[in-house]
N, C-alpha and C positions, 0 to 999 in steps of 0.2 A: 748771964755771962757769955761774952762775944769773945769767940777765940780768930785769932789774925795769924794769916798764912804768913812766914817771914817769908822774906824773897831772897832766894837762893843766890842773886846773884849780887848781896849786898856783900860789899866786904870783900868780896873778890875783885883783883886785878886781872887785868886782860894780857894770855900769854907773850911773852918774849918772845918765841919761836915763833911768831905767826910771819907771813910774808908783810911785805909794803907795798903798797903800788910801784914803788919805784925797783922792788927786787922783782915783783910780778915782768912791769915791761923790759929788765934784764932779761929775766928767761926766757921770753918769748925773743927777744931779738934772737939771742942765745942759740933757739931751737930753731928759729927762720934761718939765721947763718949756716949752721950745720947742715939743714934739709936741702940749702941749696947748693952746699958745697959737694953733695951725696948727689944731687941730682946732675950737677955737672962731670963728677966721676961715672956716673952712669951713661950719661949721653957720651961721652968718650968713648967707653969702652961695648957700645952697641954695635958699631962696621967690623969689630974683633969678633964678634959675638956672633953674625952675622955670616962671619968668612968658615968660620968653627963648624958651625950648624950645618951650611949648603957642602964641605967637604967632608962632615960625615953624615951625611943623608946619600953623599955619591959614591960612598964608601957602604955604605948598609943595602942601597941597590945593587950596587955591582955585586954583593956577594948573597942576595937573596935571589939574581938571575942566575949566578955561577950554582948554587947550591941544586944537591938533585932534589929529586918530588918526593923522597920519602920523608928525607932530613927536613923539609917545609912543611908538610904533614907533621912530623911529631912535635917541628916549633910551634906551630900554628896549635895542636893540643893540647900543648901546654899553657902557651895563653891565655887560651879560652877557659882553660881549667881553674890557673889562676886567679882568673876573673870570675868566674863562678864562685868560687872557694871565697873569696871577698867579697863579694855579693852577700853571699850566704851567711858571711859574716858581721855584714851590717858596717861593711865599709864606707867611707864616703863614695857619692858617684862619681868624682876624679880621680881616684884610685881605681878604680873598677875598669875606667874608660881607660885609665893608663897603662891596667894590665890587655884591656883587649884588645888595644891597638896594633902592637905587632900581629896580631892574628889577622886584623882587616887587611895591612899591608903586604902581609904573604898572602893571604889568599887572592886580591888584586893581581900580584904578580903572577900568581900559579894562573888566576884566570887571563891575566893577557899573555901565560906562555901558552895554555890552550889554543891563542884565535893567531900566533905568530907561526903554528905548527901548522 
């Protein structure tokens, strides 16, 4: 006696829900039109973005030459601390770099108010 695997997929009809080629190359136009409609709001608003950035980067200078040595000191420790504390915690390295950064940038300044004195 020979026993015969039936096939599972006798008797079944193939879902309704499934896409068509012709819903598939909808989507895609679909998602292409969108991408680029996203990518042209973006290149607009890049010389906004631009103009934001350089007036408070002149804004964050001016007030890290105005600030005295101790208040750059305890910014500057805090940073580093920061960034230790997320190290230590198994942060990503762009978080880490993002907390230490103001610390590089004060202490820069604290070292070119040293060589101005």
């Amino acid at each position: 006696m020979t026993t015969t695997k039936a096939d599972p997929m006798v008797g079944r009809s193939q879902s309704p829900d499934l896409p068509t080629s012709s819903d598939l190359r909808e989507m895609v136009s679909d998602v292409k039109s969108r991408t680029e409609r996203a990518a042209d709001d973006a290149a607009e608003r890049v010389p906004e973005l631009v103009d934001a950035v350089r007036a408070n980067t002149t804004d964050v200078a001016r007030a890290v030459q105005d600030a005295s040595e101790p208040t750059l000191a305890i910014l500057t420790a805090a940073s580093i601390g920061l960034a230790t504390g997320l190290l230590m915690a198994g942060a990503p390295r762009a978080v880490v770099l993002a907390a230490a950064a103001p610390a590089a940038f004060i202490a820069g300044a604290l070292l070119m108010r040293g060589r101005t004195r």
